[in-house]
C-alpha positions, -999 to +999 in steps of 0.1 A: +268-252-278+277-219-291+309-218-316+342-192-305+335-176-336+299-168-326+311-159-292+334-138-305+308-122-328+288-118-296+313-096-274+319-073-308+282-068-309+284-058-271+313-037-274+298-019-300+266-014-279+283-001-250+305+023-272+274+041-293+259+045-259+289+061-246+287+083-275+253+092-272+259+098-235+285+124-245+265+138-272+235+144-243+265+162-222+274+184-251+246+193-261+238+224-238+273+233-243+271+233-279+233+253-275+255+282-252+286+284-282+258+291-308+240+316-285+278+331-277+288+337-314+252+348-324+253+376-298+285+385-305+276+387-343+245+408-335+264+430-313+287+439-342+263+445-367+246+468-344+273+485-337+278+486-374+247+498-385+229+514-361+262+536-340+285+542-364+267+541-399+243+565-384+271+584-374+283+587-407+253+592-428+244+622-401+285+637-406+277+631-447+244+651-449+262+678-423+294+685-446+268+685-477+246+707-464+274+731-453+288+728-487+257+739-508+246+766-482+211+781-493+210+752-518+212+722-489+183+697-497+152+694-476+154+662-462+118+663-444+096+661-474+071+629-482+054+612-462+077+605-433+082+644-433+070+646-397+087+621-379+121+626-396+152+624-372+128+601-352+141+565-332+131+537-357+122+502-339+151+488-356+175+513-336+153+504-302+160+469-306+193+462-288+215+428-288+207+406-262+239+397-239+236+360-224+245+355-191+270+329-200+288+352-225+295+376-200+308+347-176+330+342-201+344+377-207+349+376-171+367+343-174+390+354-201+398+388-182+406+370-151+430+346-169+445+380-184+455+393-152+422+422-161+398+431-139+363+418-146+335+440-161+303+441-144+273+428-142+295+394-123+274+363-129+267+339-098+246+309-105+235+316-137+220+350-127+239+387-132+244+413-106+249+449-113+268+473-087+244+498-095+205+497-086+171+513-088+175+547-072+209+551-071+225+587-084+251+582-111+270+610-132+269+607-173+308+605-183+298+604-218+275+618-248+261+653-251+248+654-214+278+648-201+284+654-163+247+655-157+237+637-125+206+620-117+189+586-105+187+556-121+151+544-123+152+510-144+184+479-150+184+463-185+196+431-175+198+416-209+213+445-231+234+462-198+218+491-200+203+518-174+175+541-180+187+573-159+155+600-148+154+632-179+188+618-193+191+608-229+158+621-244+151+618-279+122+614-302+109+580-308+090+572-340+050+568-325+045+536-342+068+518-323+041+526-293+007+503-291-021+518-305-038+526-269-009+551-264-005+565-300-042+580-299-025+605-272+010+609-293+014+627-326+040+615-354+066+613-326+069+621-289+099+621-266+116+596-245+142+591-222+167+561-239+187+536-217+223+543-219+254+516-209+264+506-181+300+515-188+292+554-200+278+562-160+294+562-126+283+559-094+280+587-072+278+589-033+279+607-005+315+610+014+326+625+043+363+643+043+386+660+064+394+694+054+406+727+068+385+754+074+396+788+091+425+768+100+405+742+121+401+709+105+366+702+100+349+668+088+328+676+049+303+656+030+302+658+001+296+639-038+323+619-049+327+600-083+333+566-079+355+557-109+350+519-098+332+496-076+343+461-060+314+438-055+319+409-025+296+380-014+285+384+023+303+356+036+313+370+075+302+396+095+268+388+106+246+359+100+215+374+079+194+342+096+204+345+135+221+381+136+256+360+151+284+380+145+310+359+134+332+385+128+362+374+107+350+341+104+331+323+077+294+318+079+276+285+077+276+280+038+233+273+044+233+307+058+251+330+032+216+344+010+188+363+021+163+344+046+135+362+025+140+361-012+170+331-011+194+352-031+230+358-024+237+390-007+260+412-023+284+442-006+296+469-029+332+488-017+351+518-034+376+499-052+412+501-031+394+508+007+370+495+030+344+523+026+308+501+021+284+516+000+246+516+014+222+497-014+192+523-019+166+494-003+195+499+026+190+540+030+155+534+026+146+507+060+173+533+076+146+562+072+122+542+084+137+534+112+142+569+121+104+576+123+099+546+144+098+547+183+121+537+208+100+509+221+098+493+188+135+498+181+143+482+215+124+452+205+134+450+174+169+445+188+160+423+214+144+400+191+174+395+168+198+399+195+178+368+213+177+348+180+211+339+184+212+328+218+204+292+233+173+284+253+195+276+284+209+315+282+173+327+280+158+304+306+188+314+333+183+356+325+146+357+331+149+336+365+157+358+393+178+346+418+166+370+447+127+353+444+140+318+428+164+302+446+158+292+481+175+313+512+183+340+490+145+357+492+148+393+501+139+406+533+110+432+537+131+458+546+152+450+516+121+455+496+112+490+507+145+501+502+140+489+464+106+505+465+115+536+475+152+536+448+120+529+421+102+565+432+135+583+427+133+606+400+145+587+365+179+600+354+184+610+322+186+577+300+223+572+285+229+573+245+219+537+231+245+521+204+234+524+172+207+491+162+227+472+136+207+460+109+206+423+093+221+420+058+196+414+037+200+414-005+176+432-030+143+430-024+115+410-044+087+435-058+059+421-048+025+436-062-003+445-037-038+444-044-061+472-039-098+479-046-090+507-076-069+483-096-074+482-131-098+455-141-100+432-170-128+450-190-113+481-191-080+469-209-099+441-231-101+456-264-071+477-264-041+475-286-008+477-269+011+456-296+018+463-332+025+428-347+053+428-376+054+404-406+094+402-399+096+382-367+071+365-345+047+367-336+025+376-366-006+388-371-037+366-364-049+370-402-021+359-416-023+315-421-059+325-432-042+346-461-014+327-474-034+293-471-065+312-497-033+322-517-026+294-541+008+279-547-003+268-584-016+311-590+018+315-579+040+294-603+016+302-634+021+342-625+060+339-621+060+316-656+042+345-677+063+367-695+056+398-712+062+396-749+093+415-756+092+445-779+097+438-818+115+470-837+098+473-870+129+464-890+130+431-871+096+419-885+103+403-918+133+382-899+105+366-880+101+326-890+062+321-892+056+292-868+027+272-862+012+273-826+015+245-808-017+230-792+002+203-772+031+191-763+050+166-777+056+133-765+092+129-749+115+102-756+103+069-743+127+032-733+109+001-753+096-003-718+079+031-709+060+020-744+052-013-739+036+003-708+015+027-726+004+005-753-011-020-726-026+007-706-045+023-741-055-014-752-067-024-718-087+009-713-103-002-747-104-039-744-105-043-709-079-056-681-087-097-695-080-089-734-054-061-728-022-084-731+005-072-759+018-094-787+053-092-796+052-083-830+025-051-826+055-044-796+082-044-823+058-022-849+047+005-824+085+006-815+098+009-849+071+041-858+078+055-824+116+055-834+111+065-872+089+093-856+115+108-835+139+110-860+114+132-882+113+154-854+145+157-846+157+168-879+127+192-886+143+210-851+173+207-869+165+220-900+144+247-880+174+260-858+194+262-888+172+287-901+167+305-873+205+309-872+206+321-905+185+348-901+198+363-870+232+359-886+219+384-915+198+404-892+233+408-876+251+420-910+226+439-917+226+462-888+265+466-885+262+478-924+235+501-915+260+514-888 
């Protein structure tokens, strides 16, 4: 029978338990949390030291060398001289290397804006993925920089730095060994480029239609507008991407609201303050290609969607005919020539269709196709596209090989050899003649350290049986151990003293020479 006191010693034990594995269940919660904090201050760190380094110390290394060389005239230094005199001015990899912006920092930002009564910065983050309001071939305007006003169309988003590469915008010359070696065989010591530039320095730019008066006759213009900002929406009424229903105001069925073909959430882009939709590009694109399609296929391409979302009761009732299906309402013969001969009529001309609305659908997935004249594994195999770096990984393949054939011992004995300092002549006779020292002397050993030693020595010549230590030769091997570290220590003594005294006169000396 078990004691209260063990009992109670048993429920303390418990309680214990239960409460280190509630900790370590929390711990387990925390954990990505803590993982996303680090990830948040380390970009925000690197974003600042970019900024540092790379924009504005750049900046104002190019403004020093400008007022110096303006200053000295004829006299400015030539910069371009060594061996980096040809790529001079060129993009380092350094400066190519952009901060990488996690998707849960921007959440964040966006958070924090919110809460401030700001509006949110784009790319807006849904389900861990980020969604810009601008994409692949769209036409944008450069608000910033030298090329300011420029317009063009974007070819490329930088998801992780926030960044869009714009068509001939931006060029500069990149240093060629930040290119593989299969392209720098057809580059010199630098070659041009077209550099991504931020999201925040380019603006949209569309195609919209105004009302203006022309020879005093109102007359509907389209033209290119700037849009200073865009307002991003979830497709969540309207059509059903999946059936083609139009629910109008309505919500549709949560299951429903993401594209039926990739699974991702379709996204509408406004001009911020009206109801003027943008077209995506993949948008314009299916539009032109509806264009060159026929009628026929047009019709049953709306017939299709329009049937989708209609119940098989509604399509079983309108392809029954009631004149030939239901009995006593057959047609009379003379009914049916009558028909025949309102068939033979000539056709009248065929009334304007509506306009086929299209299914929302969300960006498209690039999917590569594969054709007979793709590029085949032994034509690439050998070819260097990647320059590996000894700063980050990964390294070059040669490189355990070499550090493991370099020695750690080579290394200590190299860093421990020091050159012999330089002796003036008048410094030689101060010199204290000292005897080299083959070995080391023995350090300072406790009566047991020695006992130890003595054994060890006797039983190496003895052997392990006869090896045992009397305490008297214990006591004597103490007592000349002891009388022969005192010797020692005063001939150190006496030694230093010396020493002291000459640099002490070496000292006079010199100051009376002075």
């Amino acid at each position: 029978m078990q004691s209260a006191k063990h009992i109670q010693k048993l429920k303390h034990i418990k309680k214990v338990r239960s409460a280190i594995r509630y900790h370590e269940r929390l711990r387990r919660e925390r954990a990505p949390l803590i993982k996303e904090r680090i990830q948040r201050v380390q970009s925000i760190r690197e974003q600042h030291r970019f900024q540092a380094e790379q924009i504005r110390g750049t900046a104002k290394t190019a403004l020093k060398n400008a007022r110096e060389d303006w200053k000295l005239g004829s006299l400015r230094p030539n910069r371009a001289v060594g061996a980096g005199a040809e790529k001079y001015g060129a993009i380092t990899g350094d400066q190519l290397r952009r901060p990488l912006i996690p998707w849960h920092l921007q959440e964040q930002r966006n958070l924090a804006r919110v809460k401030q009564g700001r509006d949110i910065e784009y790319p807006i983050v849904f389900k861990e993925e980020k969604y810009f309001p601008i994409a692949e071939g769209d036409r944008v305007v450069v608000m910033r920089g030298r090329e300011k006003g420029k317009i063009a169309v974007v070819e490329e988003i930088q998801d992780q730095t926030h960044e869009v590469h714009v068509k001939d915008v931006n060029t500069h010359y990149l240093d060629s060994d930040v290119a593989g070696a299969a392209q720098r065989a057809n580059f010199g010591p630098k070659h041009a480029r077209e550099l991504p530039l931020p999201l925040s320095d380019v603006r949209l730019v569309v195609r919209y239609k105004m009302t203006s008066t022309v020879d005093g006759r109102p007359r509907t213009v389209e033209q290119d507008v700037i849009v200073d900002r865009v307002e991003m929406e979830r497709h969540t009424t309207g059509i059903d991407p999946f059936t083609g229903i139009d629910y109008g105001s309505e919500q549709i069925p949560e299951e429903h609201q993401q594209d039926p073909e990739t699974g991702n959430p379709i996204f509408n882009r406004f001009i911020a303050g009206t109801d003027h939709r943008i077209e995506w590009p993949w948008e314009k694109s299916a539009a032109e290609e509806d264009k060159d399609k026929p009628a026929a296929a047009i019709n049953e391409e709306k017939n299709s969607w329009q049937d989708a979302g209609r119940s098989w009761a509604s399509k079983a009732a309108s392809s029954l005919n009631p004149r030939t299906y239901l009995p006593g309402k057959r047609a009379a013969p003379a009914d049916e020539a009558k028909e025949d001969a309102n068939d033979k009529k000539a056709p009248e001309d065929p009334e304007p269709e509506d306009e086929v609305p299209r299914l929302p659908r969300g960006k498209p997935v690039r999917v590569w196709a594969d054709f007979d004249d793709d590029t085949l594994r032994n034509k690439i195999e050998g070819t260097e596209n990647f320059v590996p770096r000894l700063v980050e990984p990964p390294h070059p393949a040669g490189l355990v090989a070499e550090l493991e054939a370099y020695s750690a011992e080579e290394s200590v004995k190299e860093a421990s050899v020091k050159e012999p300092r330089a002796v003036r002549p008048e410094q030689q006779p101060l010199l204290v003649d000292e005897q080299p020292r083959t070995a080391p002397r023995d350090p300072m050993m406790t009566p047991l350290q020695l006992r130890w030693e003595l054994e060890r020595a006797q039983k190496i010549v003895q052997g392990p049986e006869k090896g045992a230590l009397s305490k008297q030769a214990l006591m004597a091997a103490l007592g000349q151990h002891m009388q022969a570290s005192r010797l020692r220590k005063k001939e150190d003594n006496r030694r230093r003293e010396v020493e002291v005294d000459l640099l002490r006169k070496a000292e006079r000396e010199t100051a009376e020479v002075d």
